[in-house]
N, C-alpha and C positions, 0 to 999 in steps of 0.2 A: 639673633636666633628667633623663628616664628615662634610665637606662643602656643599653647596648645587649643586653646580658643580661635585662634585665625584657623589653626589649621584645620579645624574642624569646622570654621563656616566657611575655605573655600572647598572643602571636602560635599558638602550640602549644595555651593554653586555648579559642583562640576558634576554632579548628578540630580540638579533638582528634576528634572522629567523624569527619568526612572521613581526617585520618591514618591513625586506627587500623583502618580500612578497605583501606587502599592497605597497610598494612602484613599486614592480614591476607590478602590476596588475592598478596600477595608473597612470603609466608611458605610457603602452601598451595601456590603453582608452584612454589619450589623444592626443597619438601621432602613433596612430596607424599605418598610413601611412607613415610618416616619417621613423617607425621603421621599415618598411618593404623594405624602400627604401636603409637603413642600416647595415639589417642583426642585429637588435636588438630584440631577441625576449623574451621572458620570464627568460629564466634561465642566459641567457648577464644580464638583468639589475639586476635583482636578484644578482650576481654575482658583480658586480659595488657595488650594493647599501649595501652587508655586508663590501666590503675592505670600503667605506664610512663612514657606521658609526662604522666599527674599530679604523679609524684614527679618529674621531672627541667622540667615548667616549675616548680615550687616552687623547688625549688633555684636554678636560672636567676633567679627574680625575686629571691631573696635571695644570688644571688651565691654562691655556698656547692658549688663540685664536692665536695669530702669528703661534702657529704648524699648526695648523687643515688651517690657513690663507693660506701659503706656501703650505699647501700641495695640495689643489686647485690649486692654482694656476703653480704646477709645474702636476697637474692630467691636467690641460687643454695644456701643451705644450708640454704632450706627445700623447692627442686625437688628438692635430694638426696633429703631425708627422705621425700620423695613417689617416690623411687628412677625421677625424670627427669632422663637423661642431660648433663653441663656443656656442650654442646655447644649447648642450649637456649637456655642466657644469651647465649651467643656469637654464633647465629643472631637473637635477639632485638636485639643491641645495631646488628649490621650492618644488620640492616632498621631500625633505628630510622634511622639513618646515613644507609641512598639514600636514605628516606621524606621526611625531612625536608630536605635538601639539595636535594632533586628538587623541592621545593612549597614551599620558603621563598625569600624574596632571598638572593642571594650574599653580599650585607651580615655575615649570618647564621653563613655557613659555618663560618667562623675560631671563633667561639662553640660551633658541636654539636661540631667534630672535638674543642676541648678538652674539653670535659665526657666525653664518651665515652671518649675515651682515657684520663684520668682512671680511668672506673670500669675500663676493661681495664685498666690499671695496678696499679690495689688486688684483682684479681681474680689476678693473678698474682704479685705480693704475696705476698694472701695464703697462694697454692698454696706458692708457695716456703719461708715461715715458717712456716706450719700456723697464724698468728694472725694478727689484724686489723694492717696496717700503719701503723697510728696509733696510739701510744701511750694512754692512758689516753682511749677509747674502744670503745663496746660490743663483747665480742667479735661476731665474726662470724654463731656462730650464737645468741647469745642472744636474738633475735627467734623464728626459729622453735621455739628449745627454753618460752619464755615462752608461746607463741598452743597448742605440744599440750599443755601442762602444765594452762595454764587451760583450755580446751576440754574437758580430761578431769576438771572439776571442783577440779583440786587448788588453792584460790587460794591457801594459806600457801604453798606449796613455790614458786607462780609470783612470789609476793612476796619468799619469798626468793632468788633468782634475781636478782633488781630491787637487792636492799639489798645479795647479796654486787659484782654491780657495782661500786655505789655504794662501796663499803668500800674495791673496791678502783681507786677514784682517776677513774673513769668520772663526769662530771659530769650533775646534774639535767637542763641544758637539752639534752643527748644522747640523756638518757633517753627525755624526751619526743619528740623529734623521731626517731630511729631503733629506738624500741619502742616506746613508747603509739602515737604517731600511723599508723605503719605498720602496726600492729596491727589497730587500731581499724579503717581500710579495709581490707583483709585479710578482716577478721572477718565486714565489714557485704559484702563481695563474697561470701565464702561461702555467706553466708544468701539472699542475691538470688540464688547459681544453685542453690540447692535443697541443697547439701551440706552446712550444718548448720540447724538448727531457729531459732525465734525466741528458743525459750528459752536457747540455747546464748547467741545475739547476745548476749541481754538479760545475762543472770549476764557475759558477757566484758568487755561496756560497763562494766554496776557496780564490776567490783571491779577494772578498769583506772581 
């Protein structure tokens, strides 16, 4: 029998365009100005809000808050690095919140307030510790320190990034699920809005 967690992240897959619509049109009234001050306009948040709720029904079908947890948390330390405000993530996680509450069954509900709270938990966490709140998993920002490091060509230095991890007690299946895979769409979203080239994709793909 589907869980009630699956069947609410394929419930998210089978309408994320409609969501991330309502979310982008929710986002631009309440922060209009703000988004003007950021180059946030419609098709940005729209564009945010499906890689969102791609990682968080993934998570939902495998049960798994710490993924969709992490992965917040490693999406706001590469807005920094892009020197966008933490206010962003917070804005993003409440609209994900009415979005889906407002357009799902009530069934539902008990399931998105846990996940979400979840990721504001390990988001304040990690403000508190200065480190990821799970022990022997990725730091926080070795997602985005991994995607400029390869992007900038260096693949030994981004490999070894990967292996000090690993060394230090960070497991393979983490790897893959909160660096490779987040990467990897990241990377391929990039290339689709014109901010890196095909060859950047190609060389990030390979040597991921």
């Amino acid at each position: 029998m589907m869980t009630l967690e699956k069947q609410l992240g394929e419930a998210i897959y089978s309408q994320i365009n409609q969501l991330s619509d309502r979310m982008a049109a929710l986002q631009q009234t309440q922060r209009a100005e703000i988004s003007h001050q950021y180059s946030l306009n419609d098709p940005k948040y729209r564009e945010y809000g499906q890689y969102d709720l791609y990682q968080l029904a993934e998570a939902m079908i495998a049960n798994n808050q710490p993924q969709f947890a992490r992965y917040i948390v490693c999406q706001r330390a590469m807005l920094r690095g892009h020197k966008v405000p933490d206010f962003f993530t917070e804005l993003q996680l409440q609209t994900e919140q009415t979005v889906l509450t407002g357009s799902l069954s009530a069934d539902y509900h008990p399931v998105i307030d846990r996940f979400l709270q979840a990721a504001r938990d390990a988001l304040h966490e990690t403000e508190k510790t200065g480190q990821s709140s799970t022990q022997n998993t990725p730091p926080a920002d070795l997602l985005a320190r991994y995607m400029e490091t390869l992007l900038a060509g260096n693949r030994e230095e981004a490999a070894g990034l990967v292996m000090q991890a690993v060394d230090n007690g960070v497991s393979i299946r983490d790897i893959y699920l909160d660096v490779f895979k987040p990467g990897l769409y990241e990377v391929g979203r990039l290339w689709q809005s014109g901010r890196i080239t095909v060859a950047h994709e190609h060389y990030f793909s390979a040597a991921t």
